[in-house]
C-alpha positions as CSV (number, residue, x, y, z in Angstrom):
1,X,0.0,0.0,0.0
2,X,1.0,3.9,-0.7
3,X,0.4,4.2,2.9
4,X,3.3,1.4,4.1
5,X,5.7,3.1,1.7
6,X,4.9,6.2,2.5
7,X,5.4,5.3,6.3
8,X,8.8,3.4,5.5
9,X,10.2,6.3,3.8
10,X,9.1,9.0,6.9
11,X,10.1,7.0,9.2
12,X,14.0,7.3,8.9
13,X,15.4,9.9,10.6
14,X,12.2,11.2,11.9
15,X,11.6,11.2,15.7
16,X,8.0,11.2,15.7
17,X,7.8,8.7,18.5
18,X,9.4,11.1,20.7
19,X,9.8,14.7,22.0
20,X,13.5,15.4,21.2
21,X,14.7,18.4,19.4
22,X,12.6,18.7,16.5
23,X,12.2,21.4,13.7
24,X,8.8,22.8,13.6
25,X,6.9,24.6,10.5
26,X,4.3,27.0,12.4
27,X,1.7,28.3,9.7
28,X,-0.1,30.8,10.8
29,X,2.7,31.6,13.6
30,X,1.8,35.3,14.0
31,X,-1.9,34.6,15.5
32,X,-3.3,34.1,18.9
33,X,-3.0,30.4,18.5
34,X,0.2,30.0,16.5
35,X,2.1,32.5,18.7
36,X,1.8,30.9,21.9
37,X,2.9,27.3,19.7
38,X,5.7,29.7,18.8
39,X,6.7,30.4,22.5
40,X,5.6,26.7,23.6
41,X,7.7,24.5,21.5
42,X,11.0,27.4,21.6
43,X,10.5,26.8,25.4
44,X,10.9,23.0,24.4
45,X,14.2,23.3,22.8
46,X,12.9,22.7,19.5
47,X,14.2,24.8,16.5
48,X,11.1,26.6,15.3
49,X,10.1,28.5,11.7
50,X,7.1,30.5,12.1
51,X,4.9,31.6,8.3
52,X,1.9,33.9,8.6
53,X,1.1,36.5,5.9
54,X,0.2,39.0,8.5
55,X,-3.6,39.7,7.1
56,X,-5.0,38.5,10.2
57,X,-1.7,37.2,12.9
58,X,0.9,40.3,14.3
59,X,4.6,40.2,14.3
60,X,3.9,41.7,17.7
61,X,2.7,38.5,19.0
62,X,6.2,37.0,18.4
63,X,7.9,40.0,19.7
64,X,8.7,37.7,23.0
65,X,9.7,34.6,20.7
66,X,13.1,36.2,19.2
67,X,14.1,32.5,18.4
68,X,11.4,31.6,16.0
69,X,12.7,32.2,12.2
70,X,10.3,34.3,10.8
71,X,9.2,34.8,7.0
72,X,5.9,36.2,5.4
73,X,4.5,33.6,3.5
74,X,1.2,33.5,1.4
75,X,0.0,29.7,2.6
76,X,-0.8,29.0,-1.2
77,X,2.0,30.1,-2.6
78,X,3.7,26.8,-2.7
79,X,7.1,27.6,-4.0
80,X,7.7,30.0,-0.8
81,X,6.4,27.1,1.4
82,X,8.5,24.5,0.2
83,X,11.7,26.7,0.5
84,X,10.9,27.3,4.3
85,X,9.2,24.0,5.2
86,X,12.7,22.4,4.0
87,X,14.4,20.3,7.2
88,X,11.1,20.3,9.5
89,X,9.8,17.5,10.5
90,X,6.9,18.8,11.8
91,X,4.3,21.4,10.7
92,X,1.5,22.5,12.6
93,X,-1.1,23.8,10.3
94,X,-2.8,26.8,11.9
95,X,-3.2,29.3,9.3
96,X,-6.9,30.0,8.8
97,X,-9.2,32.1,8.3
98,X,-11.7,32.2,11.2
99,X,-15.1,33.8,12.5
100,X,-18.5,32.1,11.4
101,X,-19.5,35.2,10.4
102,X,-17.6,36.7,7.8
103,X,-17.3,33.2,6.4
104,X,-21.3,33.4,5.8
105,X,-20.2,37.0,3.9
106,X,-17.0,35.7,2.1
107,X,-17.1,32.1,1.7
108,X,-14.4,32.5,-1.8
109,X,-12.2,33.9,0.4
110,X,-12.3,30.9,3.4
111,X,-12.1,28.4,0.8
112,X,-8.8,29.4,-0.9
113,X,-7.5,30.3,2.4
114,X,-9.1,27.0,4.4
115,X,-9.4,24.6,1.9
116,X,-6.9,25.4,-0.8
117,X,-4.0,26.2,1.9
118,X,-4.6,23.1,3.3
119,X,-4.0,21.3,0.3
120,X,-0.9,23.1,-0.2
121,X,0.8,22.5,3.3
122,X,0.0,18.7,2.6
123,X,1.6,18.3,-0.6
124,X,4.6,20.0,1.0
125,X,4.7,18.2,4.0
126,X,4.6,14.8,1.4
127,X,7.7,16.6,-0.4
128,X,9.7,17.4,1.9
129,X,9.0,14.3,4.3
130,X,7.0,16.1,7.0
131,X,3.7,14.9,9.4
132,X,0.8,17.0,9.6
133,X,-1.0,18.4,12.8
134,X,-4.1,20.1,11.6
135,X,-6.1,22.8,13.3
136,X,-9.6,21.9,13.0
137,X,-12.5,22.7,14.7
138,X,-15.7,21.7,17.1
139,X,-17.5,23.8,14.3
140,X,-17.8,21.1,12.5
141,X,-20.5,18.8,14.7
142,X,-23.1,21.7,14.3
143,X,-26.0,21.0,17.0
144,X,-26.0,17.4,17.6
145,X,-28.6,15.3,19.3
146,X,-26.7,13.8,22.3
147,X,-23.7,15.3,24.4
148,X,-20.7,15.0,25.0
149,X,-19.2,15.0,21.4
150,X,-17.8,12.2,19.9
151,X,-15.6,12.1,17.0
152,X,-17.4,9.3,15.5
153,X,-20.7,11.4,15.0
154,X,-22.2,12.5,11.9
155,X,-20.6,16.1,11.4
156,X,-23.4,18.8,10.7
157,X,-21.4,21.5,9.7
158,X,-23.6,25.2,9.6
159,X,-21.7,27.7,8.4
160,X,-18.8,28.0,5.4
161,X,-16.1,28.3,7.8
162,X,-17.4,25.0,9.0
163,X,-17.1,23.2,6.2
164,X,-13.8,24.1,5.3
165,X,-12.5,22.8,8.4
166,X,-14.2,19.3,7.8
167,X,-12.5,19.5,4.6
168,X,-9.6,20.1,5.4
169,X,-9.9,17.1,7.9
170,X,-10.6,15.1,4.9
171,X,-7.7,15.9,2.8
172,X,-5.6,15.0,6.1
173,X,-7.2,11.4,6.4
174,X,-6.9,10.4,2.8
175,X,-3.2,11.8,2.8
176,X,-2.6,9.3,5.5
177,X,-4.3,6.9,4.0
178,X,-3.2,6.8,0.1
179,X,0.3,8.9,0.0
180,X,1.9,7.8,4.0
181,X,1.8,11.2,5.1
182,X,1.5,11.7,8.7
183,X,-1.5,13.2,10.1
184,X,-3.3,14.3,12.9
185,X,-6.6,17.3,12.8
186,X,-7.1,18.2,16.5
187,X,-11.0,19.4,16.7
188,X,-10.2,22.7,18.9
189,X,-13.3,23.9,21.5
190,X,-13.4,27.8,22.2
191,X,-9.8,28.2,22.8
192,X,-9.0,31.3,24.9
193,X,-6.4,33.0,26.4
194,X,-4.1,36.0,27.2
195,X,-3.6,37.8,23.4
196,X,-6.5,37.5,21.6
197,X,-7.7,40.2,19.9
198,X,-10.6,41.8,21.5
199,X,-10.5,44.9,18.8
200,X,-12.0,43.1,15.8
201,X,-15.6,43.0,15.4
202,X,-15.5,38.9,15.0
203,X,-13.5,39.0,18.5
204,X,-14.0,35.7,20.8
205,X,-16.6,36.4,23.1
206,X,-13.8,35.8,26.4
207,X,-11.4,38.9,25.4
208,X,-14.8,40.9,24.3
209,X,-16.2,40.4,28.0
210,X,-12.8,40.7,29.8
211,X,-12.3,44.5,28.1
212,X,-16.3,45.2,28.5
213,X,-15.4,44.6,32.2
214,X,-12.2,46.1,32.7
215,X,-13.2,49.5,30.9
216,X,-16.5,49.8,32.4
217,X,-18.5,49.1,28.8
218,X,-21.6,47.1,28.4
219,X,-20.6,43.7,27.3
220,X,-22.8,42.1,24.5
221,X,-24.7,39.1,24.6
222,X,-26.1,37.5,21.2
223,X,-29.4,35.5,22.1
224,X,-30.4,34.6,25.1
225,X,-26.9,33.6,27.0
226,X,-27.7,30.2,27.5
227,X,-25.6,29.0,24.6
228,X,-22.7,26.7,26.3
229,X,-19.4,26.2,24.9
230,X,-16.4,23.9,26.5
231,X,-13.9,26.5,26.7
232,X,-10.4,25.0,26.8
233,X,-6.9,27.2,27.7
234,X,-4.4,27.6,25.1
235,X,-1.8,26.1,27.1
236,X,-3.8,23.1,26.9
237,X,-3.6,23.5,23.1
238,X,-0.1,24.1,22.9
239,X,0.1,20.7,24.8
240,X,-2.4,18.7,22.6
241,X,0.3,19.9,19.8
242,X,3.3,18.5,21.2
243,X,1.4,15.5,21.7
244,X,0.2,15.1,18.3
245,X,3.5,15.7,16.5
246,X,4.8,12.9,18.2
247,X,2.3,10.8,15.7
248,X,1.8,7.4,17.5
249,X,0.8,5.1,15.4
250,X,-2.5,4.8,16.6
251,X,-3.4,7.9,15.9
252,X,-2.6,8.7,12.2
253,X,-4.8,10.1,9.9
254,X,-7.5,10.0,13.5
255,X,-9.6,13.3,14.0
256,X,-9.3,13.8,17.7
257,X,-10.9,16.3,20.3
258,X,-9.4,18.9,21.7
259,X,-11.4,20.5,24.3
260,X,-11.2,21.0,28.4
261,X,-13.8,18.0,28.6
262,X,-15.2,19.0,31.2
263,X,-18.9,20.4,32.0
264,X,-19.7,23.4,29.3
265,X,-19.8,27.4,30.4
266,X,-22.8,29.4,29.4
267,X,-22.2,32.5,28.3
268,X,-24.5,34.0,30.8
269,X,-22.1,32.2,33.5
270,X,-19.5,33.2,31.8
271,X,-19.9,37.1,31.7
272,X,-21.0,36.4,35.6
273,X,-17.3,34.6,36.2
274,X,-15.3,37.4,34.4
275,X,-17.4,40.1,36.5
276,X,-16.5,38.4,39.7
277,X,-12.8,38.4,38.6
278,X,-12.7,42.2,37.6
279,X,-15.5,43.1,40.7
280,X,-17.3,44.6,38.1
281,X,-21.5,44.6,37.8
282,X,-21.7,44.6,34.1
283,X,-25.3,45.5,32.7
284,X,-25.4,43.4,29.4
285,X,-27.2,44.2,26.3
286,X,-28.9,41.6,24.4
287,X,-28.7,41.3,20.6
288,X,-30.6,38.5,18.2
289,X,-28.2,35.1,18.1
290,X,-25.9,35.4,14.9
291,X,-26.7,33.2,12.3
292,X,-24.5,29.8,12.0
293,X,-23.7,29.5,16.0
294,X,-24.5,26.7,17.1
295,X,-26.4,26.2,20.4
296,X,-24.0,23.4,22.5
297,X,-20.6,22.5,22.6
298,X,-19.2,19.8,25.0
299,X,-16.4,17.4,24.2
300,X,-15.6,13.5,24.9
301,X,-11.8,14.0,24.9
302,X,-11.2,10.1,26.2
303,X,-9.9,9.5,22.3
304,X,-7.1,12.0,22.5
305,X,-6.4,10.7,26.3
306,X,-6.0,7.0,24.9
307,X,-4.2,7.8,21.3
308,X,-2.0,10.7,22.1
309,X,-1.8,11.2,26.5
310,X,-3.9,14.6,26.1
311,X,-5.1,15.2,29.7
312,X,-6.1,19.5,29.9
313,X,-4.9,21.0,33.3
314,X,-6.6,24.0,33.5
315,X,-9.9,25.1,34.8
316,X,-12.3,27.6,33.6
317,X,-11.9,29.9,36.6
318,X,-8.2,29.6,36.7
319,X,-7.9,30.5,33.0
320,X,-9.8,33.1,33.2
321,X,-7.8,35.1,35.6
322,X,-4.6,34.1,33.7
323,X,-6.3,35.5,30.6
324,X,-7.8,38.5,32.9
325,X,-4.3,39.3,34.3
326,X,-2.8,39.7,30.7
327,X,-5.4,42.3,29.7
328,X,-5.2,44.2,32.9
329,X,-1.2,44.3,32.3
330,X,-1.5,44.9,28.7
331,X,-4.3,48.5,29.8
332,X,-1.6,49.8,31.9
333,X,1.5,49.7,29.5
């Protein structure tokens, strides 16, 4: 089988079964996610280049990662890929775009970007002799009939940006599957954390609240707050990563949850956490639900405990003051 080759030829010289020094490709290295990879794996020992083309991710985000070789790469533009990607063993796919939202208004643009630049980092990775870790995302179940989320359900996708994601889970599987390429998609849940963006209009709702709170706005609330989501710390994420590249065998060419597994937030009980954090009495103001959110997230994370040892360590509350800590700091500088 392609897939026995392919696994022959990756094998040699490759220390996937293991979390020695290793060279990491980052894409999408200059965003909330792909910085604090940056900073993770550097922190690891491992040699680290980092590719964003700096329409979404900040070169300041890196400003505290001086180690990680930086260059501004367009994720389709293959040529420029495969030059950089050259000697890494590893790449960690998290360039994207993101927000439900403006994927309902642009879905062209999440396609090429999603779907296209996906299928570019995995013909690289197969070229230069690289595994895969792919940023998916819980998107992808849509509202489901029974809770906690499984990866074996039927995915429901609702919105564009959705879709791309499940896609690009797809093209992962089948490069596993026919060419030998290493993979792994991680399905991420809410990730949050200090650096997010809480300027742009598609912000996360966690860094939206926290400023609300700290500068005396009005946070907003879309629907009726009850939504819950399984928020899960970026630490944890970083972790799930180093786990993944290590590609047991088990788990190649798996889709596996990443999320805190534990008992889901409302957003209602979320705005009430961050406002007992900050002391703040926020009076919220209520706006329709936005089209393509889904109602429910909660995830079964005992796959990723058995295949790759993932085993999140930090709570909701105790996140949330890490993440509350960082704005506060970031207001007074």
């Amino acid at each position: 089988m392609a897939r026995d080759a392919g696994r022959a030829r990756l094998a040699s010289g490759r220390a996937y079964e293991d979390h020695s020094r290793m060279r990491f490709l980052i894409t999408g290295a200059a965003g909330f996610i792909g910085s604090h990879l940056c900073r993770g794996l550097v922190a690891e020992g491992h040699d680290v280049v980092g590719v964003d083309d700096l329409s979404e991710g900040s070169l300041e985000n890196l400003a505290a990662s001086p180690e990680v070789r930086f260059e501004r790469v367009d994720i389709c533009d293959a040529s420029s890929l495969g030059e950089v990607a050259r000697g890494c063993q590893t790449i960690l796919h998290h360039a994207a775009r993101k927000s439900v939202q403006r994927s309902i208004e642009d879905p062209s643009a999440f396609d090429r970007v999603n779907v296209r630049g996906t299928l570019t980092v995995l013909e690289i990775a197969r070229e230069v002799g690289a595994s895969v870790v792919f940023a998916s995302s819980s998107s992808i179940f849509g509202d489901q009939d029974r809770y906690p989320l499984t990866e074996d359900m039927e995915p429901r996708p609702r919105s564009p940006y959705a879709a791309t994601k499940l896609a690009g889970e797809a093209y992962c599987r089948s490069w596993w599957e026919s060419l030998g390429v290493p993979t792994i998609s991680l399905r991420y849940f809410n990730v949050y954390g200090p650096g997010q963006d809480p300027s742009s209009p598609y912000a996360a709702v966690i860094p939206r609240f926290v400023m609300a709170c700290l500068g005396g706005d009005r946070p907003v609330i879309y629907g009726d707050g009850l939504q819950a989501r399984d928020f899960t710390y970026v630490d944890d994420i970083v972790e799930a990563n180093l786990l993944a590249s290590a590609m047991p065998d088990r788990a190649r060419g798996r889709v596996l949850n990443a999320g805190a597994g534990r008992v889901p937030t409302t957003v209602a009980d979320l705005l009430s956490t961050i406002a007992s954090l900050t002391e703040t009495s926020p009076d919220p103001v209520h706006r329709p639900a936005r089209e393509g959110d889904i109602r429910r997230s909660e995830a079964d994370i005992s796959l990723a405990r058995d295949l790759i040892g993932y085993a999140p360590k930090v709570a909701i509350e105790e996140g949330l003051r890490r993440t509350i800590a960082w704005f506060r700091e970031r207001s007074a500088s």
